[in-house]
Biotite code that builds the C-alpha atoms (Angstrom):
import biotite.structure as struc

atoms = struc.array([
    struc.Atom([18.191, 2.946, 2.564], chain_id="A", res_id=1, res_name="UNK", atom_name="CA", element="C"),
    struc.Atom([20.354, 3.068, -0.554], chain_id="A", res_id=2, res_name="UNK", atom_name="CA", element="C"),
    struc.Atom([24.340, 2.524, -1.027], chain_id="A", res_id=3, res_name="UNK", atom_name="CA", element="C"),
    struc.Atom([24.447, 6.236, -1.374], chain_id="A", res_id=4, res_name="UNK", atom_name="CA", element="C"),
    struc.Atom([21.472, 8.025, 0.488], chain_id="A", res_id=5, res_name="UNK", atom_name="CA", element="C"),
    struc.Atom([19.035, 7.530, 3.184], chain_id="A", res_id=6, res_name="UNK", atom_name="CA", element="C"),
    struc.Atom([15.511, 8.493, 2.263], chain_id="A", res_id=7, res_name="UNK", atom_name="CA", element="C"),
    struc.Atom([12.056, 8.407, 4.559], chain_id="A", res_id=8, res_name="UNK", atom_name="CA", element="C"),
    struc.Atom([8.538, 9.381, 3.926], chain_id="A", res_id=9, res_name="UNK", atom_name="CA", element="C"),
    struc.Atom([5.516, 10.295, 6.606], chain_id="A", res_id=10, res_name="UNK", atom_name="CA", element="C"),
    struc.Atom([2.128, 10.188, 5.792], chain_id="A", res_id=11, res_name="UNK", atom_name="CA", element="C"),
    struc.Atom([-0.506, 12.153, 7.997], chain_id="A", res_id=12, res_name="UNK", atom_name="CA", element="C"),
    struc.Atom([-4.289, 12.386, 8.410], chain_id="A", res_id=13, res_name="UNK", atom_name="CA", element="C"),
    struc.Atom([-5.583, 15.399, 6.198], chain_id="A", res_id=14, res_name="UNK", atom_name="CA", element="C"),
    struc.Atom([-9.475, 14.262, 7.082], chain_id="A", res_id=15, res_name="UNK", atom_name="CA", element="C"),
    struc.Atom([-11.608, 11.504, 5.908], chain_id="A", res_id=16, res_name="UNK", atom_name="CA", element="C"),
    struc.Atom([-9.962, 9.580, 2.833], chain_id="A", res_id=17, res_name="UNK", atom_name="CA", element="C"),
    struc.Atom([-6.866, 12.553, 2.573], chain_id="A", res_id=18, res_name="UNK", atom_name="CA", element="C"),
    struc.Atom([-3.334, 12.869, 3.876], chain_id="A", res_id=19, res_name="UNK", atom_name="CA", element="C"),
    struc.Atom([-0.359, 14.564, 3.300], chain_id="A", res_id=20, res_name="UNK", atom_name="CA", element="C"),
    struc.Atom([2.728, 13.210, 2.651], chain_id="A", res_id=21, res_name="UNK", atom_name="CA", element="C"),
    struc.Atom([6.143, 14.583, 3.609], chain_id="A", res_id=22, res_name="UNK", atom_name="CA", element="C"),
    struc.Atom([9.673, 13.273, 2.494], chain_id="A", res_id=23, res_name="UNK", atom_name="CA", element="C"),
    struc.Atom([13.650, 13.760, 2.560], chain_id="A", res_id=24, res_name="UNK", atom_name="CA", element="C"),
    struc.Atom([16.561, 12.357, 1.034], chain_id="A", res_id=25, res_name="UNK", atom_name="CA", element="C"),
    struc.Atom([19.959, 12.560, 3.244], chain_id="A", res_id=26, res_name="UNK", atom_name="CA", element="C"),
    struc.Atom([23.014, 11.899, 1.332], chain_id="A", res_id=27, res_name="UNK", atom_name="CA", element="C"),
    struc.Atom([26.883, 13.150, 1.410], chain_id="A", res_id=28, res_name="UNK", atom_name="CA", element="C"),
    struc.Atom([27.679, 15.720, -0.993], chain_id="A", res_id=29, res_name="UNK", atom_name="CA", element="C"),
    struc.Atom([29.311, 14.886, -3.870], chain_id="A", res_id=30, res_name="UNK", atom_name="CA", element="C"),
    struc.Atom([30.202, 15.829, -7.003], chain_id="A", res_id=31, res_name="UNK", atom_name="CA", element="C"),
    struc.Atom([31.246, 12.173, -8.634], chain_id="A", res_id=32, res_name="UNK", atom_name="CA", element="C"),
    struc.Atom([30.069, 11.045, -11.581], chain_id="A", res_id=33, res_name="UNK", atom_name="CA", element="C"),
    struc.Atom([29.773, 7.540, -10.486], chain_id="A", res_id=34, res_name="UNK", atom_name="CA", element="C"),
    struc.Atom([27.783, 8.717, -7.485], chain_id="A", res_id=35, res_name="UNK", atom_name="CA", element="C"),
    struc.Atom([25.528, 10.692, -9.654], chain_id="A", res_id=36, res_name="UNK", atom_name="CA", element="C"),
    struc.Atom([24.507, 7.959, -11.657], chain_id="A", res_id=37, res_name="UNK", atom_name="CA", element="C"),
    struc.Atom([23.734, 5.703, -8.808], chain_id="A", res_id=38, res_name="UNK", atom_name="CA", element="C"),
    struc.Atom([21.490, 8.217, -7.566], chain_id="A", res_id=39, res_name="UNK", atom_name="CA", element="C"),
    struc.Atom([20.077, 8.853, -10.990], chain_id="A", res_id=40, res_name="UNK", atom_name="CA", element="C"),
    struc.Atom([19.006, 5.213, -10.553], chain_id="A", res_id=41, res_name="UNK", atom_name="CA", element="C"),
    struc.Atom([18.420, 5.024, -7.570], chain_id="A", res_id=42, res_name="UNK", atom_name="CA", element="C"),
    struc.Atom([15.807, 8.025, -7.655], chain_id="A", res_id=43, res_name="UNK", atom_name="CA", element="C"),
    struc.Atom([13.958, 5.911, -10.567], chain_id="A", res_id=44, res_name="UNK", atom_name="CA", element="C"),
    struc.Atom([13.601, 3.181, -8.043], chain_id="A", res_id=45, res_name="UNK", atom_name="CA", element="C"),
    struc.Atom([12.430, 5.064, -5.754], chain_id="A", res_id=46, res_name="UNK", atom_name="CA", element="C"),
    struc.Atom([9.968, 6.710, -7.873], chain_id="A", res_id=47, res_name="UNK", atom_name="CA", element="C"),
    struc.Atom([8.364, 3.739, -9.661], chain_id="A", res_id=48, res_name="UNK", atom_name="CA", element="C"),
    struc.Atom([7.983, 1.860, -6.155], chain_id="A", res_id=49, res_name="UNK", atom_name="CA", element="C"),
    struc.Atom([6.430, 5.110, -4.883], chain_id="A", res_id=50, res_name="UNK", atom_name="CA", element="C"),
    struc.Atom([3.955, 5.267, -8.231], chain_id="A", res_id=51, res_name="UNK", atom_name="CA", element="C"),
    struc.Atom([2.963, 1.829, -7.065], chain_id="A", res_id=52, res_name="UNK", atom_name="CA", element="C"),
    struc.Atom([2.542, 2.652, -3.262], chain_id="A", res_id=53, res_name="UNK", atom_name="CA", element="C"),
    struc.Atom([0.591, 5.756, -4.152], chain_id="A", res_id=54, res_name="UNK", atom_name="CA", element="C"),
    struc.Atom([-2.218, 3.597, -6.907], chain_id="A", res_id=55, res_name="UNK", atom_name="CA", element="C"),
    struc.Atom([-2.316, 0.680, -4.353], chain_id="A", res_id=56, res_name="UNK", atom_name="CA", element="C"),
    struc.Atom([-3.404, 3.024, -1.693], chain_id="A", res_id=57, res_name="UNK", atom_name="CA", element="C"),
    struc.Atom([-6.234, 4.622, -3.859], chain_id="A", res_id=58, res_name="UNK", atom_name="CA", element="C"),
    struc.Atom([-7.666, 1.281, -4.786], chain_id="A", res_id=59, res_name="UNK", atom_name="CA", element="C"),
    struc.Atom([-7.039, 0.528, -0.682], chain_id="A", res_id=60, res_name="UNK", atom_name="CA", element="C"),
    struc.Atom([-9.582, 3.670, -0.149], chain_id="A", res_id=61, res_name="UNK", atom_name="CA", element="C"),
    struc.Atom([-11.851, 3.433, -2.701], chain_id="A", res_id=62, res_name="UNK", atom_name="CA", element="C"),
    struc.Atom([-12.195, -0.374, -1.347], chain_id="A", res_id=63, res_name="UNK", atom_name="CA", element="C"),
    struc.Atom([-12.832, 1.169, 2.217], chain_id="A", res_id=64, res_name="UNK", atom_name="CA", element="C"),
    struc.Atom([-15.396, 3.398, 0.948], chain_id="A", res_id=65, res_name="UNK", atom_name="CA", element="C"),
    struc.Atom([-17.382, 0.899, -0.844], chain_id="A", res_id=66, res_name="UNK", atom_name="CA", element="C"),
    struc.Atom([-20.346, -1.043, 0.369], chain_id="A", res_id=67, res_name="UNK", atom_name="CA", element="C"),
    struc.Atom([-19.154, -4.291, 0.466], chain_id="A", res_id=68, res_name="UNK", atom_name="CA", element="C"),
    struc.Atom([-16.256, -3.472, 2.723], chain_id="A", res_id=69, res_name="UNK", atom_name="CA", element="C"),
    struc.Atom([-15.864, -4.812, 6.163], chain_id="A", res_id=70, res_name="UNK", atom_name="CA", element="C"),
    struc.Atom([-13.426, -4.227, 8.945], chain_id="A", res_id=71, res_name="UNK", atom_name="CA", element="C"),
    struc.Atom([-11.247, -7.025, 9.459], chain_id="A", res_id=72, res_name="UNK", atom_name="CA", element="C"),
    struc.Atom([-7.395, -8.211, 9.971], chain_id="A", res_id=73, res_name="UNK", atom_name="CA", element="C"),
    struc.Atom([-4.552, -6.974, 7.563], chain_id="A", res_id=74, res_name="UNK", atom_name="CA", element="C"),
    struc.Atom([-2.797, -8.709, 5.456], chain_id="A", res_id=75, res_name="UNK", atom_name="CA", element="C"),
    struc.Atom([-0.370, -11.157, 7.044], chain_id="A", res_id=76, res_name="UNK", atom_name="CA", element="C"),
    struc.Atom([2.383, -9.732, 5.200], chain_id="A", res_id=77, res_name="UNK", atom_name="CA", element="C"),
    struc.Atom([1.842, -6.395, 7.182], chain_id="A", res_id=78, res_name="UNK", atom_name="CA", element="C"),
    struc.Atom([3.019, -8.487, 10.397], chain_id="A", res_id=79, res_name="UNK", atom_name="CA", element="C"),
    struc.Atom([4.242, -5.395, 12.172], chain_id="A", res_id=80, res_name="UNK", atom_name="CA", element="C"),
    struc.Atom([1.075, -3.154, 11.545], chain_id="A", res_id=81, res_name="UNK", atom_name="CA", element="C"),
    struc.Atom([-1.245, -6.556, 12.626], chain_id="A", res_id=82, res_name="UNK", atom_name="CA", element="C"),
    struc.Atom([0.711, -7.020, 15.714], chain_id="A", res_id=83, res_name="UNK", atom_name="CA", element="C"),
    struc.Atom([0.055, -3.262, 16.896], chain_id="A", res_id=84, res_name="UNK", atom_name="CA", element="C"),
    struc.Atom([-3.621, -3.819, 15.573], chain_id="A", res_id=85, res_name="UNK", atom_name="CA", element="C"),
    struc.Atom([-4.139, -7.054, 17.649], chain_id="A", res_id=86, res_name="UNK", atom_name="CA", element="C"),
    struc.Atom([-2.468, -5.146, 20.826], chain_id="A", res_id=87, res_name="UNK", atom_name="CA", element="C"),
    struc.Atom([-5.430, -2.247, 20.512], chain_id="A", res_id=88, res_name="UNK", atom_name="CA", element="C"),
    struc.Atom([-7.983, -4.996, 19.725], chain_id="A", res_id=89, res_name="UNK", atom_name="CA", element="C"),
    struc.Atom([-6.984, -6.537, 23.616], chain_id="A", res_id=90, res_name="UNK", atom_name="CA", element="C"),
    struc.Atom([-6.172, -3.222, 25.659], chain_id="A", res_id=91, res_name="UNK", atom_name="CA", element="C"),
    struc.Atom([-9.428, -1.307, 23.661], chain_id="A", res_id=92, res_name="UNK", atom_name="CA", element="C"),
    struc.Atom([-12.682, -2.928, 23.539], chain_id="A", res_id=93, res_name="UNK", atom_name="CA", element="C"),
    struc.Atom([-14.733, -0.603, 21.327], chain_id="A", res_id=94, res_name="UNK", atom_name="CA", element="C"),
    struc.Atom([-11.360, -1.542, 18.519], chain_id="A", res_id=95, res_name="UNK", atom_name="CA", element="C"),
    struc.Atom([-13.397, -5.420, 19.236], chain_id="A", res_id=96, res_name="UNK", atom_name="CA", element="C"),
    struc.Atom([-16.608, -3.961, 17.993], chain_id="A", res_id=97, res_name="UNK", atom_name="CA", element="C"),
    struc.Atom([-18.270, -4.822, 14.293], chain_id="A", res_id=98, res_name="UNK", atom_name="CA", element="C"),
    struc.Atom([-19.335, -1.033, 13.997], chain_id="A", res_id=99, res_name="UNK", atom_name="CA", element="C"),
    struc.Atom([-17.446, 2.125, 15.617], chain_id="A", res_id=100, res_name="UNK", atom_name="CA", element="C"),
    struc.Atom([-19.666, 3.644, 18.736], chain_id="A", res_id=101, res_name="UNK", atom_name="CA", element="C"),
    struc.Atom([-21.168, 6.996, 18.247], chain_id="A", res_id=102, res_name="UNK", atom_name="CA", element="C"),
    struc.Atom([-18.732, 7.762, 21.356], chain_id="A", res_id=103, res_name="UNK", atom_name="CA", element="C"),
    struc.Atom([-15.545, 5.733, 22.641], chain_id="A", res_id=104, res_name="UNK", atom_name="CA", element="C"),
    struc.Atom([-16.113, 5.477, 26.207], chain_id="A", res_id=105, res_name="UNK", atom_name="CA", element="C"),
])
């Protein structure tokens, strides 16, 4: 959320180490030039964090795909994602396991 627009992004499952990613920006319509600018800055914000998000997830997968990787616990900071994580860890007991079954049962 910015002063002058609402933006959100989705990212979905494309296959193994792909997704897609799908965005919108919501804002009133306007034609003022103070508005303009702070959306001219606010759109390089946006971008430069998104630049960021998109090289920390590529070193994120290449890490996953290399051989020294193993499962484990996010990050702490990520205390939403762990929470959800730690739920399917106790209602899921192949999510416990060290290595993924052939076949959930």
């Amino acid at each position: 959320m910015y002063p002058d627009q609402l933006d959100f992004f989705q990212v979905l499952p494309a296959g193994p180490g792909r997704c897609i990613i799908r965005s919108a920006v919501f804002g009133l319509p306007s034609a003022a030039r103070e508005l303009r600018a702070v959306r001219y800055l606010s759109n390089r914000i946006n971008t430069s964090v998104n630049d960021e998000d998109k090289w920390l997830c590529e070193r994120v997968q290449r890490g996953l795909a290399s051989s020294s990787y193993t499962p484990g616990p996010l990050s702490r900071l990520e205390r939403s994602v762990l929470e959800f994580h730690d739920l399917l860890r106790e209602r899921i007991p192949e999510f416990r396991l060290a290595v993924a079954p052939k076949q959930f049962g």
